[in-house]
C-alpha positions as CSV (number, residue, x, y, z in Angstrom):
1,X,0.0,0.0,0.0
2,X,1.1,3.5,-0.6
3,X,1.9,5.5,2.7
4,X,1.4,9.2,3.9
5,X,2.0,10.5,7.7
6,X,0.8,13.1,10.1
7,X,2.5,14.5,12.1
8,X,0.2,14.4,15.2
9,X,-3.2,15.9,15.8
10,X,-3.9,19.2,17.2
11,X,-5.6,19.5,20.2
12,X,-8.9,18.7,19.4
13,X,-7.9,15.6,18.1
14,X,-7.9,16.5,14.2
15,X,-5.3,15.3,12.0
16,X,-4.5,16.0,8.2
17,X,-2.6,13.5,5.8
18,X,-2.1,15.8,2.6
19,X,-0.3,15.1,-0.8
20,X,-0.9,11.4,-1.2
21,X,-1.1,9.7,-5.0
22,X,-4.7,7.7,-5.2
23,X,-4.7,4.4,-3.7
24,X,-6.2,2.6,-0.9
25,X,-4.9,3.2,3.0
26,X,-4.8,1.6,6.2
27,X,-5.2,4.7,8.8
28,X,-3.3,4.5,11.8
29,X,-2.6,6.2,15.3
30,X,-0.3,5.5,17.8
31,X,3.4,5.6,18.6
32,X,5.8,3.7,16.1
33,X,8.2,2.9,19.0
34,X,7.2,1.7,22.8
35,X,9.3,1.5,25.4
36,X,9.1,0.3,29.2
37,X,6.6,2.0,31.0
38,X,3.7,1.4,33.3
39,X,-0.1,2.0,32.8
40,X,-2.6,0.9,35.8
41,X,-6.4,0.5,35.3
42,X,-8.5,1.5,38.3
43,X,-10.7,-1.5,38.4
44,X,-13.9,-2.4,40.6
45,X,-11.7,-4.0,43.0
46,X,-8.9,-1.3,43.4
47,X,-12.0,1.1,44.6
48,X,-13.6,-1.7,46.7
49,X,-10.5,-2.5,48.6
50,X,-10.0,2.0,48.6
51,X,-12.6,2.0,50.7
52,X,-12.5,-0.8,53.3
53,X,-9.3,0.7,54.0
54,X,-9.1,4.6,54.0
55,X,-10.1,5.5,58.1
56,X,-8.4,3.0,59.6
57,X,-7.6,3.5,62.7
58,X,-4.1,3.0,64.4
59,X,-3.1,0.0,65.1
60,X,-6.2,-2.1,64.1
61,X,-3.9,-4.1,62.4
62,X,-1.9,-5.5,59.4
63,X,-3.4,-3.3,56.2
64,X,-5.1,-5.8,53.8
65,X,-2.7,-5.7,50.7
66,X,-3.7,-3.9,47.7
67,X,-5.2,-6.4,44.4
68,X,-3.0,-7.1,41.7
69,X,-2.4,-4.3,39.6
70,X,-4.0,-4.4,35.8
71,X,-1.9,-3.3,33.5
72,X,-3.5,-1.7,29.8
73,X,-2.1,0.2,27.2
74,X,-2.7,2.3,24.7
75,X,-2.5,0.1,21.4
76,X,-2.3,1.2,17.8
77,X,-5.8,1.7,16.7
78,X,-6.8,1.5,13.0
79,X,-9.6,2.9,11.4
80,X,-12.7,2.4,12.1
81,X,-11.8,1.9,15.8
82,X,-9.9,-1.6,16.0
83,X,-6.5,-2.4,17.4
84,X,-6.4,-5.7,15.6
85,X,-4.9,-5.0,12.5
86,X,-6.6,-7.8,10.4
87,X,-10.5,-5.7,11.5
88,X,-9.0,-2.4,9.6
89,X,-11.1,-1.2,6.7
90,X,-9.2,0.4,3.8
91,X,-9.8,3.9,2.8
92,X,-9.7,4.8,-0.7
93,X,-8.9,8.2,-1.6
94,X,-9.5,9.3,-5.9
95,X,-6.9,11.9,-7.9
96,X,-7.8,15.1,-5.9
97,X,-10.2,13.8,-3.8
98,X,-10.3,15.0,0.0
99,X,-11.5,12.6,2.2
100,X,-12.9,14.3,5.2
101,X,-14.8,12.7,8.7
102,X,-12.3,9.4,8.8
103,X,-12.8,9.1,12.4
104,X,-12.5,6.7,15.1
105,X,-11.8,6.1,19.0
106,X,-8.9,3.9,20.7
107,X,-8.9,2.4,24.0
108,X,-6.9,0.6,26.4
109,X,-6.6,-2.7,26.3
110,X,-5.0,-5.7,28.5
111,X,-1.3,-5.3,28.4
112,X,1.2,-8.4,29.0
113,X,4.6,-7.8,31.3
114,X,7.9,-9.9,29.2
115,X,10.9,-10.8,31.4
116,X,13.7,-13.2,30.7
117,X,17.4,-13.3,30.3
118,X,19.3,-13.4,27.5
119,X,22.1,-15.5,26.8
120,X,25.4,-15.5,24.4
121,X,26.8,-18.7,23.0
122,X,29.1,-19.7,26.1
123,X,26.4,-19.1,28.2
124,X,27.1,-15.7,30.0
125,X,25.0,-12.6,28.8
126,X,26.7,-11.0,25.8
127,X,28.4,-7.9,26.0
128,X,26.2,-5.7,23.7
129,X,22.9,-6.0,22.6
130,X,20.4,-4.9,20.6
131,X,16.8,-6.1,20.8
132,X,13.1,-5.3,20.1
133,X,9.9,-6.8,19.5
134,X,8.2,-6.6,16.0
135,X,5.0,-7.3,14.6
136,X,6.2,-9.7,11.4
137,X,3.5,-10.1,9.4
138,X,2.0,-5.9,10.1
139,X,0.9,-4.6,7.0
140,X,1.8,-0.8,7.8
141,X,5.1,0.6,6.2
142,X,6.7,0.7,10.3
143,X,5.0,-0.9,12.5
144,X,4.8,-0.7,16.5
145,X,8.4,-1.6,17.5
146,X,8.8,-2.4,21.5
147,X,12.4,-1.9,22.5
148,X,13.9,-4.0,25.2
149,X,17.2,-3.1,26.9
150,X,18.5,-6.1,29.0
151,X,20.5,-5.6,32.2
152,X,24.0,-6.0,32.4
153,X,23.5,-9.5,33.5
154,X,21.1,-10.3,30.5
155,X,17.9,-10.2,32.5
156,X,15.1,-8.0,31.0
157,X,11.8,-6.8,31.7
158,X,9.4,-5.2,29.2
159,X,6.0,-3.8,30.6
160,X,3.1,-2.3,29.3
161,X,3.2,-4.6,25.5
162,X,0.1,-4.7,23.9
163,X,-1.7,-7.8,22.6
164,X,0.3,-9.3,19.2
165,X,2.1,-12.2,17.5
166,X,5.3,-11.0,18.1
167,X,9.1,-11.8,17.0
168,X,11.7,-11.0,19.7
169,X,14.5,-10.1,16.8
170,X,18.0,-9.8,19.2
171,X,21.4,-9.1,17.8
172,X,24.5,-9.4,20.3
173,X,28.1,-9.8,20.8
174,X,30.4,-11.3,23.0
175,X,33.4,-9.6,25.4
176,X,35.7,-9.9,22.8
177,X,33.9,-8.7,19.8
178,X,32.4,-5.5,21.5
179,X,35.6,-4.3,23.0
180,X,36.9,-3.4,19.3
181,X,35.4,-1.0,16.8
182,X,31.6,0.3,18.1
183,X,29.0,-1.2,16.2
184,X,28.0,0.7,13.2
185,X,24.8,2.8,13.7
186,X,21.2,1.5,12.8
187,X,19.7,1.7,9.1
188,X,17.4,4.9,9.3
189,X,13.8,3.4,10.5
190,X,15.9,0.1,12.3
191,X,16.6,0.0,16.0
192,X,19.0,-2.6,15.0
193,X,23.0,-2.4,13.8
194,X,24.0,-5.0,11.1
195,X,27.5,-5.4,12.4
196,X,26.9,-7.2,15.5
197,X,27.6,-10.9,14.9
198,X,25.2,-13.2,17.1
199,X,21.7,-13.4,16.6
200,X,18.2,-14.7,18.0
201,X,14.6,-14.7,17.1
202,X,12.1,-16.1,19.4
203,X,8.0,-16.0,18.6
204,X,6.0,-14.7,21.3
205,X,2.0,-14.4,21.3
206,X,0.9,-11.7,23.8
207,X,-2.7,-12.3,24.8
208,X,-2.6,-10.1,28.0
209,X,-0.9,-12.7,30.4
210,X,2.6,-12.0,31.5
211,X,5.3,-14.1,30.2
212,X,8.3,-15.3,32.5
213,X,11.4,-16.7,32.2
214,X,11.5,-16.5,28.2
215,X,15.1,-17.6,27.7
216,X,17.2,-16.0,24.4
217,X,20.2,-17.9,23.7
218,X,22.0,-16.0,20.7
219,X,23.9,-18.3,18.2
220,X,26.6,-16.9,15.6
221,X,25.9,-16.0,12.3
222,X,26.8,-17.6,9.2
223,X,28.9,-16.2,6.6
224,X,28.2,-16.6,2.9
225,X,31.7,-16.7,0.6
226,X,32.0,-16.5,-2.8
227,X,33.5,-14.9,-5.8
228,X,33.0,-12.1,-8.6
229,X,33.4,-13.4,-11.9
230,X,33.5,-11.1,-15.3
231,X,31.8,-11.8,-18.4
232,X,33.6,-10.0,-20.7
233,X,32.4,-9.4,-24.3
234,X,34.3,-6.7,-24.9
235,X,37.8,-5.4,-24.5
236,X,36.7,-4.2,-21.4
237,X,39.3,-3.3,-18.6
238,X,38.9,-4.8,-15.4
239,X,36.9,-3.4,-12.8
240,X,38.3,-2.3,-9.3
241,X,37.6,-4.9,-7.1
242,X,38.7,-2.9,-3.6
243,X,35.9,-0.3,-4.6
244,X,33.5,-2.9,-4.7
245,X,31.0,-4.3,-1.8
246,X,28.5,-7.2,-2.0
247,X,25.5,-7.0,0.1
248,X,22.6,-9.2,0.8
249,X,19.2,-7.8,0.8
250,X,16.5,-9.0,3.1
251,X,13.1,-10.2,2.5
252,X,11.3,-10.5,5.8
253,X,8.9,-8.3,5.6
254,X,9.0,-6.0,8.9
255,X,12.5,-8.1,10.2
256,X,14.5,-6.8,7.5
257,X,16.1,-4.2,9.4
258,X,17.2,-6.6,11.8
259,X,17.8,-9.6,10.0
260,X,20.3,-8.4,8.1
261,X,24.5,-8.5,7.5
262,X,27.2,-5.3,6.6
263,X,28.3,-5.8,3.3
264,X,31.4,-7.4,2.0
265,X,34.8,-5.7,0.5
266,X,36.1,-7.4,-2.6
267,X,39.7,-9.2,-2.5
268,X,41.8,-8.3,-5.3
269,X,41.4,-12.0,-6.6
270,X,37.6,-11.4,-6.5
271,X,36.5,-13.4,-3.3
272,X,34.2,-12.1,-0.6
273,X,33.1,-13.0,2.4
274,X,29.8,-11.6,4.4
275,X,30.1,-12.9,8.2
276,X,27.4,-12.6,11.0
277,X,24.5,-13.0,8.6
278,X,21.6,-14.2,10.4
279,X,18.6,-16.8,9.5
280,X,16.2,-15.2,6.4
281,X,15.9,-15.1,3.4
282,X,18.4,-12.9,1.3
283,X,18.6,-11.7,-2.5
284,X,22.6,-10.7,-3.8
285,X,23.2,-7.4,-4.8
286,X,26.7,-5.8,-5.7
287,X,27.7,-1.8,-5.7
288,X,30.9,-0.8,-7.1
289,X,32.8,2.3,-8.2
290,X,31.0,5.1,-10.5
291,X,33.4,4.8,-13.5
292,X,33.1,1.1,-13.2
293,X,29.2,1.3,-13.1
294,X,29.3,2.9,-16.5
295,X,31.3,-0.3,-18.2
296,X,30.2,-3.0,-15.8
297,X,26.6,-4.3,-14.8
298,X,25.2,-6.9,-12.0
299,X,24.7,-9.8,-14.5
300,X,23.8,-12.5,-12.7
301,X,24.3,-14.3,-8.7
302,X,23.9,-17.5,-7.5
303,X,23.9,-19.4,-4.8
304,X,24.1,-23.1,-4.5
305,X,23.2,-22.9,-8.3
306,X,19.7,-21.4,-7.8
307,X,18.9,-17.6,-8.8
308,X,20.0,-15.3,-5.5
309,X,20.0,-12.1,-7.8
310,X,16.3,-11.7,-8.4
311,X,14.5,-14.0,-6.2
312,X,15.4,-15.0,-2.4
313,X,17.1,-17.3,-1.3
314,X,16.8,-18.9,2.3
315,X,20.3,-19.6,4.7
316,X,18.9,-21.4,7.9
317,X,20.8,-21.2,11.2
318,X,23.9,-22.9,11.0
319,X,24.1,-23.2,7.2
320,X,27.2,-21.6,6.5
321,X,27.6,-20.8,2.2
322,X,30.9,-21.6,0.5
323,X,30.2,-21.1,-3.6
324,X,27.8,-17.7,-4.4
325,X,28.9,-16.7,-7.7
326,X,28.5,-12.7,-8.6
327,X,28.8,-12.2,-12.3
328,X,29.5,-9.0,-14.0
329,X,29.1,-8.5,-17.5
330,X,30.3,-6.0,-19.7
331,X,27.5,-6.3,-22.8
332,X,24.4,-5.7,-20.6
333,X,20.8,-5.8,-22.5
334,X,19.3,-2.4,-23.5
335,X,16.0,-1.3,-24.4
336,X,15.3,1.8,-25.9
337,X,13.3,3.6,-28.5
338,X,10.4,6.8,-28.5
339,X,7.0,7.0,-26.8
340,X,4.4,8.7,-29.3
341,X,1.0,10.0,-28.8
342,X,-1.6,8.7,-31.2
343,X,-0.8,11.5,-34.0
344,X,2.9,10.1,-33.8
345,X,4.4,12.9,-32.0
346,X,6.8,12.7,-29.1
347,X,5.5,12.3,-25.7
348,X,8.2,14.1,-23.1
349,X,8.5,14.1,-19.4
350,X,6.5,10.9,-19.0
351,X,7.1,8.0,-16.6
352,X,7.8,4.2,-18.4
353,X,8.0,1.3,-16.2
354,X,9.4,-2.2,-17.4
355,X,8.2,-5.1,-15.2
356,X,8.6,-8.4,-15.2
357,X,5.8,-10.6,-16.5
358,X,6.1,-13.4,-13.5
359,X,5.0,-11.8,-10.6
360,X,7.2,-13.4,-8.7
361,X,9.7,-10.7,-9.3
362,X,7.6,-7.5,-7.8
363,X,9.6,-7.2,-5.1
364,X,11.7,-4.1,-3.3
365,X,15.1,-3.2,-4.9
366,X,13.9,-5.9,-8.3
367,X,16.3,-5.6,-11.1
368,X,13.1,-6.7,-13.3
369,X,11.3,-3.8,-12.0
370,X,12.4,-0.2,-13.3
371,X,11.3,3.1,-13.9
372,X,12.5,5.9,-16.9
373,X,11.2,9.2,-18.2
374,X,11.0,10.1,-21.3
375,X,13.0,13.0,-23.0
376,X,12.3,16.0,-24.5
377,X,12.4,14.1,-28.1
378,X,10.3,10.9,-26.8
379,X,13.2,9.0,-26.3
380,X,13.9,6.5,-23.7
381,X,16.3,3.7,-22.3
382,X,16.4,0.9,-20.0
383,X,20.0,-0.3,-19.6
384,X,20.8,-3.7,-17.1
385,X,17.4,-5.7,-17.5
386,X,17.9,-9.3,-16.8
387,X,16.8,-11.5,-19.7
388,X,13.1,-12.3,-20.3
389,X,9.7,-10.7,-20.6
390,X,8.7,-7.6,-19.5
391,X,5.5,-5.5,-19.6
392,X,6.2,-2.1,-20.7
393,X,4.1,0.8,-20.0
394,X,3.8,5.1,-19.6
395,X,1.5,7.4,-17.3
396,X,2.1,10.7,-16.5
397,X,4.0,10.0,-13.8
398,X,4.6,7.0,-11.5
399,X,6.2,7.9,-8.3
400,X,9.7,5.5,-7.6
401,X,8.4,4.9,-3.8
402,X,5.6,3.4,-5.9
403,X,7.2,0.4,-8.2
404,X,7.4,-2.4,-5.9
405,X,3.6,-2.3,-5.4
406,X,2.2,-5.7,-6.6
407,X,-1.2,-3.7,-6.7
408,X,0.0,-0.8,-8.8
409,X,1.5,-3.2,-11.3
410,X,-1.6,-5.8,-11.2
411,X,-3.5,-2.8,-12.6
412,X,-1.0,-1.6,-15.2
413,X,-0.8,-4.7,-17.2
414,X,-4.1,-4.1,-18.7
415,X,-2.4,-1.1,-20.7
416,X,1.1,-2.8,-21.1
417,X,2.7,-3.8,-24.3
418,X,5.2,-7.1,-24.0
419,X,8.6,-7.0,-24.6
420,X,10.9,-9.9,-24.5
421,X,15.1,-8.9,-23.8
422,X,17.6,-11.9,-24.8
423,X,20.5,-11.8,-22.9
424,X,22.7,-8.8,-24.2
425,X,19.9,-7.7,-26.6
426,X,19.9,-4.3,-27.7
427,X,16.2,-4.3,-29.0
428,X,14.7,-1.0,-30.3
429,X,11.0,-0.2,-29.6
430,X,8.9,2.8,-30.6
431,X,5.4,2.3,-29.8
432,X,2.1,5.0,-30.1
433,X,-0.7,4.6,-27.5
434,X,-2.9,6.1,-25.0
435,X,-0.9,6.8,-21.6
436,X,-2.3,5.7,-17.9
437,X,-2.9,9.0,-16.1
């Protein structure tokens, strides 16, 4: 789904989400990160017990002790008024529509109290941590994240946590490992640093009830080693390899920031090798130097010889990778040609998108899944495209935030054209039609 935010609500409770492209929305309200702190209900019982007790005189005894306190919080709420995510209704807002009187009411509801102790893989409590609770499966863009900070002994204790099927995501390291360079700081919208080496994930339903004694033993990551190989065409000079990095891209849906490794230098022979990557499921990627960008492209990856550049690929806990193949090549496949309007005249300034035709592929950061204008003469070109078919398509303008939408491209193929790219294909393509708006 497309996303907007307010920023708060005034004091009589109105709030304003302006300059969002049509689409369907979930609405939401509440904080995007909890942390420990304490909520009591007054219940029936608290006031019962009040009042037998206040007068008292002296010395009339031991003071009957107070009930057990109820703990509530203040949950996301979705509209119409829900804080179960799955009970939200969509809005749908037109092209210059304003969308006026989406109200609704939160409440408290039953909160749960967490505590364990967290453990690193000798046993003792690791030496720095990171760790939080996620909702996996939330449909939002950032969900509610509750952050847990463990005592120096490993013991933690999170209050006030809301009802939820939750992932407790940690990521750790030992006396040794934290001594050295600081852990790097967190991806913007991730609580969590990459660099730290050990790793847990433990599922947790919250249903109100306190939980005790949830034990997190952290295990080390795996690494996944390879090499870059060069498909060379041309009399094309070699690429820098100490310029280059390879990274692994999540696909975990709300985990990903946590679930993730740093990247990987290049050796001058072309090995790599990405340590402390945790259990998920990764795609390859592979960035290198500017000047090398404009002779070399991301050809291919592989890992175990299955596809790890386009679609993921899982690594399971203890399942360390020894043969990922990176490919460059230097004869990348281009598509190009003019967009016309019905009379045959250039169309400028308009977006084209090229996407795969296996849906499969619509996923964040897809090579099969990319976005060009058009210049002032019509002319366009789509450089890098893996082999195979592609729908091609133009509206006046597709935002980029926008491309990885399965539902944005499920309604575009209606008024795509089909294109299929061989592998190093230069194919030119000048097509006339009527444009999505």
């Amino acid at each position: 789904m497309p996303t907007g935010v307010a920023n708060g609500y005034d004091e009589r409770g109105y709030y304003r989400i302006w300059g969002l492209p049509p689409g369907e929305y979930l609405i939401q309200a509440g904080p995007t990160v909890t942390t420990v702190s304490d909520l009591v209900e007054t219940t029936v019982a608290d006031l019962q017990w009040a009042t037998r007790t206040t007068g008292r005189p002296v010395g009339s005894g031991a003071l009957e002790p107070a009930p057990r306190s109820v703990h509530v919080a203040f949950p996301p709420c979705y509209y119409p008024g829900t804080s179960d995510e799955s009970q939200a209704l969509p809005v749908s807002v037109g092209v210059g529509e304003e969308r006026t009187g989406v109200n609704y009411r939160g409440s408290t509801v039953r909160a749960a109290t967490i505590r364990g102790q967290m453990f690193d893989p000798t046993g003792s409590p690791p030496a720095a941590v990171q760790a939080a609770m996620v909702l996996p499966n939330s449909m939002v863009q950032r969900p509610p994240t509750v952050i847990v900070r463990p005592a120096e002994d490993g013991t933690f204790s999170v209050s006030r946590v809301p009802p939820g099927d939750y992932v407790l995501v940690v990521r750790g390291a030992m006396n040794g490992e934290a001594a050295g360079t600081p852990p790097s700081s967190p991806a913007p919208g991730s609580v969590f640093s990459p660099t730290l080496p050990l790793w847990a994930t433990i599922n947790l339903s919250v249903n109100g009830v306190d939980l005790e004694n949830v034990g997190v033993h952290l295990q080390r990551g795996m690494t996944v080693a390879g090499r870059v190989a060069l498909d060379r065409r041309a009399a094309s000079s070699p690429p820098d390899f100490s310029a280059m990095r390879v990274n692994l891209i999540p696909s975990r849906g709300n985990l990903s920031g946590a679930l993730t490794a740093p990247p990987a230098s290049v050796s001058p022979d072309g090995t790599f090798t990405l340590t402390g990557v945790p259990a998920n499921s990764f795609r390859v990627s592979v960035a290198m130097a500017a000047a090398d960008a404009r002779v070399w492209t991301f050809g291919a990856a592989s890992i175990g010889g299955r596809d790890a550049a386009d679609l993921p690929i899982d690594i399971g806990a203890g399942e360390d990778v020894t043969d990922a193949l990176v490919t460059l090549t230097d004869s990348p496949a281009e598509l190009s040609g003019r967009l016309l309007d019905g009379t045959g005249q250039p169309v400028p300034g308009y977006a084209l998108l090229a996407f795969s035709t296996d849906p499969r592929y619509w996923l964040s950061q897809s090579r099969r899944v990319a976005l060009v204008h058009s210049a002032t003469d019509g002319s366009y070109t789509f450089t890098g495209l893996p082999p195979g078919e592609y729908y091609l398509c133009a509206a006046s303008d597709i935002a980029e935030a926008r491309i990885d939408d399965s539902g944005l491209l499920e309604t575009l193929v209606g008024i795509a054209v089909r294109v299929t790219l061989g592998d190093g294909e230069e194919k030119q393509l000048d097509f006339a039609f009527a444009a999505a708006e």
